[in-house]
C-alpha positions in Angstrom: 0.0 0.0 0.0 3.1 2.0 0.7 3.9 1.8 -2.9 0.8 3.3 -4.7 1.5 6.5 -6.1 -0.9 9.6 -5.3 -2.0 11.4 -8.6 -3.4 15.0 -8.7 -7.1 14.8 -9.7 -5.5 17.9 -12.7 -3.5 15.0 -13.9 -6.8 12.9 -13.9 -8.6 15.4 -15.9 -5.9 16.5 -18.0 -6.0 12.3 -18.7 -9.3 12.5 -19.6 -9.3 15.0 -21.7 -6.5 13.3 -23.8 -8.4 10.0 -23.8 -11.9 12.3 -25.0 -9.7 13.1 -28.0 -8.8 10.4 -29.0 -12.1 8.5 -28.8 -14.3 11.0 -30.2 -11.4 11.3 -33.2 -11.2 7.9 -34.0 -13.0 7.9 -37.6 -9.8 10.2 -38.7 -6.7 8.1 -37.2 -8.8 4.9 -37.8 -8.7 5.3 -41.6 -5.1 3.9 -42.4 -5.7 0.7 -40.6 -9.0 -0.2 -42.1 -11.2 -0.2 -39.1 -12.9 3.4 -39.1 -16.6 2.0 -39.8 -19.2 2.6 -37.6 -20.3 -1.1 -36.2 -16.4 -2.1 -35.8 -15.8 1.6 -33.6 -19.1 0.8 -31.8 -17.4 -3.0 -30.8 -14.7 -0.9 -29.2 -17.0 1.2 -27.3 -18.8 -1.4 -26.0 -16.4 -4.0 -25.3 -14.4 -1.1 -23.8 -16.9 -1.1 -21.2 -16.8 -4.5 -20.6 -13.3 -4.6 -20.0 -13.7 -1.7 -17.5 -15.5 -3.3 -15.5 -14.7 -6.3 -15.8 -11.2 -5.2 -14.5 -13.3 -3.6 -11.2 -13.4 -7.3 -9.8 -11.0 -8.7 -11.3 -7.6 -6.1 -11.6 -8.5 -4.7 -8.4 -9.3 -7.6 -5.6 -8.2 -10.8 -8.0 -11.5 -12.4 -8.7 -11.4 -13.9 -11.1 -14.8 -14.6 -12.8 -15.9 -16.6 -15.5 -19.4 -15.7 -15.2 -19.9 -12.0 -16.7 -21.6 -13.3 -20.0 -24.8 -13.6 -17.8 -24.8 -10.2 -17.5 -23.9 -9.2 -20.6 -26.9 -11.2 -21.7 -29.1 -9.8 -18.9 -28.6 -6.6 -20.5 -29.0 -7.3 -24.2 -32.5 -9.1 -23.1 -33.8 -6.4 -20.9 -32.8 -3.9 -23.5 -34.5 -5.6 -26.0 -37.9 -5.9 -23.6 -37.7 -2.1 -23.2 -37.5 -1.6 -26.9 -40.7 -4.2 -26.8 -42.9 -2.6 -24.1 -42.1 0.8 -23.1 -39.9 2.8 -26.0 -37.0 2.6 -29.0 -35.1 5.7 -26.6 -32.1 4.4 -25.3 -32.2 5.9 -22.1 -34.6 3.6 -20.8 -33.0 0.7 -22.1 -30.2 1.2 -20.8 -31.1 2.1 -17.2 -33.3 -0.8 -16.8 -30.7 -2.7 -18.3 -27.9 -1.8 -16.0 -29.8 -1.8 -13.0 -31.5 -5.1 -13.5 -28.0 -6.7 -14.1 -26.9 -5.2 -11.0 -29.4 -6.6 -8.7 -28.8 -10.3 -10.7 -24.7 -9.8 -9.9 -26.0 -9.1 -6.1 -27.7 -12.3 -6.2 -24.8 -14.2 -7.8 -22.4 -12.4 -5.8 -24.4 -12.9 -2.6 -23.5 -17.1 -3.6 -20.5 -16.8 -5.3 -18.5 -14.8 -3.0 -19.0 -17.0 0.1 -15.6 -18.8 -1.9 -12.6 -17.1 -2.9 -10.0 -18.5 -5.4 -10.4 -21.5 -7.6 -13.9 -22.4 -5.9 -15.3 -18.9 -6.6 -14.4 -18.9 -10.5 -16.3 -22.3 -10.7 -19.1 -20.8 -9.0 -19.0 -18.0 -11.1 -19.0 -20.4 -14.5 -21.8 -22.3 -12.8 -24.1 -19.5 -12.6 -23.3 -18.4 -16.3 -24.0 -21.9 -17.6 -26.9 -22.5 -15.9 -28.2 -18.9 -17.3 -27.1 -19.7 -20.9 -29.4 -23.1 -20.7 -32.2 -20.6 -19.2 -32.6 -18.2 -21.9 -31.6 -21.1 -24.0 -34.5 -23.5 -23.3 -36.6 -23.2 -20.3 -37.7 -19.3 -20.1 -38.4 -19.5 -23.3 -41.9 -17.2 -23.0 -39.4 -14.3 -22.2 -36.2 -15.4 -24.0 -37.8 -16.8 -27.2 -35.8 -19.7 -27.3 -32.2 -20.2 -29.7 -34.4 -17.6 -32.3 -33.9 -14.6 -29.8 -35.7 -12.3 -28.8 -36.2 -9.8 -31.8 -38.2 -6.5 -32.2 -41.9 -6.5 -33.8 -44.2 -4.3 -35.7 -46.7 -5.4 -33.4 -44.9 -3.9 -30.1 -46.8 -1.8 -28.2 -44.1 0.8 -27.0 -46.4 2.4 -24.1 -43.8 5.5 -24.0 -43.6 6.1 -27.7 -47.2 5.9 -28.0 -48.2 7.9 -25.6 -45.4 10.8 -27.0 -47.6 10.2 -30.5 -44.6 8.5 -31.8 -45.7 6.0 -34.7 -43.3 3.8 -36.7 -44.0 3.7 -40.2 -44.2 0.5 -41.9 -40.3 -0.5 -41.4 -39.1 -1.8 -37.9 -38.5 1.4 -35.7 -34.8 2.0 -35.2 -33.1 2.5 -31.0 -32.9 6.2 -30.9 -31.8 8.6 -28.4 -34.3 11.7 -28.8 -34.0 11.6 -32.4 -30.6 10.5 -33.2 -30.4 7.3 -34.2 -28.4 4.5 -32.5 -26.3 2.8 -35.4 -24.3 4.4 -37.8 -21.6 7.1 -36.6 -24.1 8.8 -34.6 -24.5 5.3 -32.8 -20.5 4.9 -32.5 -20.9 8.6 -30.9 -23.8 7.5 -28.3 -21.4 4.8 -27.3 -18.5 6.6 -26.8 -20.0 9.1 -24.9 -21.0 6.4 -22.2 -17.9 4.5 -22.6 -15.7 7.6 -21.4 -18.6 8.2 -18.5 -18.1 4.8 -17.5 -14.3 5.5 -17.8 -14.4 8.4 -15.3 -16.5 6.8 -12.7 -13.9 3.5 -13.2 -11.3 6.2 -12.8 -12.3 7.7 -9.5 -13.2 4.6 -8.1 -9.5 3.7 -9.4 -7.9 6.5 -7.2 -10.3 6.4 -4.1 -10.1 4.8 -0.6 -12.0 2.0 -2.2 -10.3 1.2 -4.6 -6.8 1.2 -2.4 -9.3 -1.1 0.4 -10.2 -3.5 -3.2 -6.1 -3.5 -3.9 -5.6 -4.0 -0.2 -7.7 -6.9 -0.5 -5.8 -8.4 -3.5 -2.5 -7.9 -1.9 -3.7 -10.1 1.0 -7.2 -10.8 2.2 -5.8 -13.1 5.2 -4.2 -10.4 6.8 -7.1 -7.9 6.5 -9.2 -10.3 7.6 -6.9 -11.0 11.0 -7.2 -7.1 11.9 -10.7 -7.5 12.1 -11.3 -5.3 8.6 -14.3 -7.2 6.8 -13.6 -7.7 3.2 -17.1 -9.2 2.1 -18.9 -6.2 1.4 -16.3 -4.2 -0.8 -16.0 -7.3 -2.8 -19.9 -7.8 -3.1 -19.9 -3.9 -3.8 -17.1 -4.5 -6.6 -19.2 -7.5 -7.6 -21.8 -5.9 -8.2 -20.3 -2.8 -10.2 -18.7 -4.8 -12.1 -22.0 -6.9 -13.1 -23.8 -3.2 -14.3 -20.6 -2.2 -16.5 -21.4 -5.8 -17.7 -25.2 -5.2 -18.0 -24.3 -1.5 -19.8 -22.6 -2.7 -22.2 -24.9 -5.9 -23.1 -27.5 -2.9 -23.0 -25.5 -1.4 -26.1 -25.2 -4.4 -27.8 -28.9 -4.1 -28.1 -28.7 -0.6 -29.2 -26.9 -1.5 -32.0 -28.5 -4.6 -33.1 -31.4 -5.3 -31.2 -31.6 -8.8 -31.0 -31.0 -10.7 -27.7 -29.8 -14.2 -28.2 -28.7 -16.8 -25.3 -24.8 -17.0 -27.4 -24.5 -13.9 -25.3 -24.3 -15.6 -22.3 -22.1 -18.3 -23.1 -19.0 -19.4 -21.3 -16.5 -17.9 -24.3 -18.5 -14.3 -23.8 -17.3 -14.6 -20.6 -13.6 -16.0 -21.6 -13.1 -13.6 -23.8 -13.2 -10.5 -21.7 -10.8 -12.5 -19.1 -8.5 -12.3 -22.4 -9.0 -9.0 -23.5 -8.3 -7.9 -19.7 -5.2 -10.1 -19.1 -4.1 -8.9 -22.8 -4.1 -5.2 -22.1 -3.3 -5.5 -18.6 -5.0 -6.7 -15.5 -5.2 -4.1 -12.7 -3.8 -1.4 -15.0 -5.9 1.8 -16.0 -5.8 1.9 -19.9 -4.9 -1.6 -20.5 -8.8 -3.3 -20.5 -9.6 -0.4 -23.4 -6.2 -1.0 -25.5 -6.6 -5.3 -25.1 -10.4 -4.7 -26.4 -9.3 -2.1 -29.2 -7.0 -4.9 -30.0 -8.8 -8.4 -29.7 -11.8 -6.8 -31.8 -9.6 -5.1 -34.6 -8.0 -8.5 -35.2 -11.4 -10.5 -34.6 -12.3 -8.1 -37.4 -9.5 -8.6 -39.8 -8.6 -12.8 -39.1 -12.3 -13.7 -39.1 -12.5 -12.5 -42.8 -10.2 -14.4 -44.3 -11.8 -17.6 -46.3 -10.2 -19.9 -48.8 -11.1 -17.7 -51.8 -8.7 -15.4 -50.3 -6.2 -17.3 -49.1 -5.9 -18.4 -52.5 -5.8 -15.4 -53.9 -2.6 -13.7 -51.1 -0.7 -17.3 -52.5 -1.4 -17.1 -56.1 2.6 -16.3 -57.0 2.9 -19.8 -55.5 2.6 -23.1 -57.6 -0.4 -24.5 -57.9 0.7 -28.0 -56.3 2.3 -25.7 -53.0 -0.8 -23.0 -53.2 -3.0 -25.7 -51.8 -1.0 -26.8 -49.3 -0.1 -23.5 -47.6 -3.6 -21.9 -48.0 -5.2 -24.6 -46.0 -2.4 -24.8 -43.2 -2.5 -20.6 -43.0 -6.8 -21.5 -43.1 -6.8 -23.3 -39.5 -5.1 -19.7 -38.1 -7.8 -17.3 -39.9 -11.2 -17.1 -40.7 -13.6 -19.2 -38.3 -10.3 -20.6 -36.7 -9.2 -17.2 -36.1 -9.0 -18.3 -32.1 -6.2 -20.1 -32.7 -4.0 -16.9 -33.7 -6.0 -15.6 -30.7 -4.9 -18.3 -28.2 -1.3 -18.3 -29.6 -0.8 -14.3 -29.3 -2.3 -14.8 -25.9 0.3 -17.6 -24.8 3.1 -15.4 -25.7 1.5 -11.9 -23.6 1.4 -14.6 -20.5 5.2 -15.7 -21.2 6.9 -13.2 -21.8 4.5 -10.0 -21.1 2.5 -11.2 -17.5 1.5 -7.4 -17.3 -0.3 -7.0 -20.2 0.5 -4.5 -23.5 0.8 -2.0 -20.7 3.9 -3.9 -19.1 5.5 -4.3 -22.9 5.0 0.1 -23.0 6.5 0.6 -19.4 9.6 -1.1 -20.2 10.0 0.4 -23.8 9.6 3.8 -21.9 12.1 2.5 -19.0 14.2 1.8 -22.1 14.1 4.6 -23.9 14.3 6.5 -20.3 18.0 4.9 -19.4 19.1 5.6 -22.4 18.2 9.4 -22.7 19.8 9.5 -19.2 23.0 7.9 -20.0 23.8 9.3 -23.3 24.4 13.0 -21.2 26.3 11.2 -18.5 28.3 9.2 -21.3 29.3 12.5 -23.1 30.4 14.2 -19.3 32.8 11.2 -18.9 34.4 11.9 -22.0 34.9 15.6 -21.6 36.2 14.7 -18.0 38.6 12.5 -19.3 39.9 14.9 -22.1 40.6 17.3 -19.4 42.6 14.8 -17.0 44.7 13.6 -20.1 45.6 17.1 -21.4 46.3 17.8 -17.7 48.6 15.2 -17.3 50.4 16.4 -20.6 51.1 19.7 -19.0 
């Protein structure tokens, strides 16, 4: 605890304000490297948010959980059902859907967190498996089933009804007052809430609560022995964590609005262990950079089909073409994973940190030697002076 480093809440802002830039300027520096289209920014955004908080719980007291697809999915249904009944505004959607995955990560938690360690990740994959085969097959009135649960002309949207707002004969779009939630206007609506969500993660980041989360991660057993009870920061932590979650499954709606039970599978819930562990676990940028990162390339492997692959190894023979385009095959396109779980296995070797890790030592690096080139050049002018005084 000694060790953590007190920032000015200017510095914080000034942080902020950088990070604003850059977000809300992304469809200008994205251009060069492909990936400055609406849906792919919006992935970003929203996976962003999952990272986030994702990193809450698991960067800050060392749960690890393997249950946050159930919230993601708990927000993409609830969403959806607020579309359905009461209005295509976001707002609602997304309040209902955050708070509704809150109270189900409070009632998860409330199990879960009577474990710590190995016992409390299986829990945590319990709970998300036995959500997936909910929505999947047995709540099936609310979830409708492996179709999803899908928007209708038929809807009655109370709210919009009452505001004498009538779709026309095409399916109504999610809107917030007006401004429609796909397209770069959608990508804008999400990065507005991503960098909210940022600077409430931030501050708790930097408060008493989060030093009493990192407290707990550097050693429960001893907070414990001084009488400090640990249970309810975690469940509070829990529970944040599970709205981020329930936010951004909330967005996925917005974008799409279809709520499927794939949501809440197990690899919903891998992945964002990945993208977390990728960009760096308990760091403050890393959760954004790994999902910037794990998304780009989702985007750019998982396109990649034997038409192409043919095509990139045309100057080859025919007789070697073949060959290599179905060996480069089981790395791209639907078994883009495997580059995934590869990249991944060399982070965890060599970079344990994260991305973040690999920038702090370039910037040590570059650091030392800024600092000894000066000191290198002294030496040398000391040394010319000693030798032409011993010559006199």
């Amino acid at each position: 605890m000694s060790n953590t480093k007190i920032v000015s809440p200017k510095k914080d802002m000034i942080f902020m304000a950088i990070l604003s830039v850059v977000v809300l300027t992304m469809p200008i520096w994205l251009q060069p490297f492909g990936a400055a289209y609406p849906d792919l920014m919006q992935k970003f955004m929203i996976f962003g948010i999952f990272a986030i908080g994702y990193n809450i719980l698991f960067g800050l007291t060392g749960y690890l959980s393997f249950g946050h697809a159930a919230f993601l999915g708990v927000g993409s249904y609830t969403a959806v059902w607020s579309f359905k009944l009461l209005s295509m505004n976001v707002i609602p959607a997304m309040i209902f859907g955050t708070v509704l995955s809150g109270l189900f990560a409070l009632a998860i938690g409330f199990v879960s967190l009577r474990r710590s360690g190995i016992y409390f990740s299986i829990l945590t994959l319990a709970f998300a498996q036995m959500s997936y085969n909910l929505a999947y097959s047995v709540l099936t009135p609310i979830t409708n089933g492996e179709t999803g649960l899908q928007l209708a002309q038929s809807d009655p949207r109370i709210l919009d009804h009452m505001s004498g707002i009538v779709a026309d004969g095409s399916l109504p779009t999610p809107n917030l007052f007006g401004i429609e939630g796909i397209g770069y206007s959608g990508f804008y609506i999400c990065a507005a809430l991503m960098l909210i969500s940022f600077f409430i993660y931030l501050r708790i980041f930097r408060s008493p609560f989060g030093l009493k989360l990192r407290a707990i991660k550097s050693n429960q057993n001893r907070m414990g022995y001084t009488g400090f009870s640990t249970r309810p920061y975690l469940m509070t932590a829990f529970v944040i964590s599970g709205m981020y979650a329930g936010l951004a499954g909330s967005l996925l709606a917005v974008t799409d609005p279809l709520a499927g039970a794939e949501r809440m599978q197990w690899t919903a819930s891998g992945e964002v262990v990945l993208i977390t562990i990728l960009g760096g676990v308990g760091t403050l940028i890393g959760p954004l950079l790994g999902a910037g990162i794990i998304k780009y390339f989702e985007n750019i492997f998982s396109a990649f089909n034997d038409d192409v692959l043919l095509n990139a190894f045309s100057f080859l023979p025919d007789w070697l073409a073949h060959p290599v385009a179905s060996v480069v095959g089981l790395f791209v396109g639907e078994g883009w994973h495997l580059t995934l779980g590869l990249v991944f296995m060399l982070i965890v070797i060599f970079l344990p940190g994260g991305i973040m890790e690999g920038i702090t030592r370039l910037t040590r690096l570059v650091t030392k030697r800024d600092k000894a080139e000066p000191k290198s050049e002294a030496h040398e002018t000391k040394e010319k002076e000693q030798t032409s005084a011993g010559e006199v």
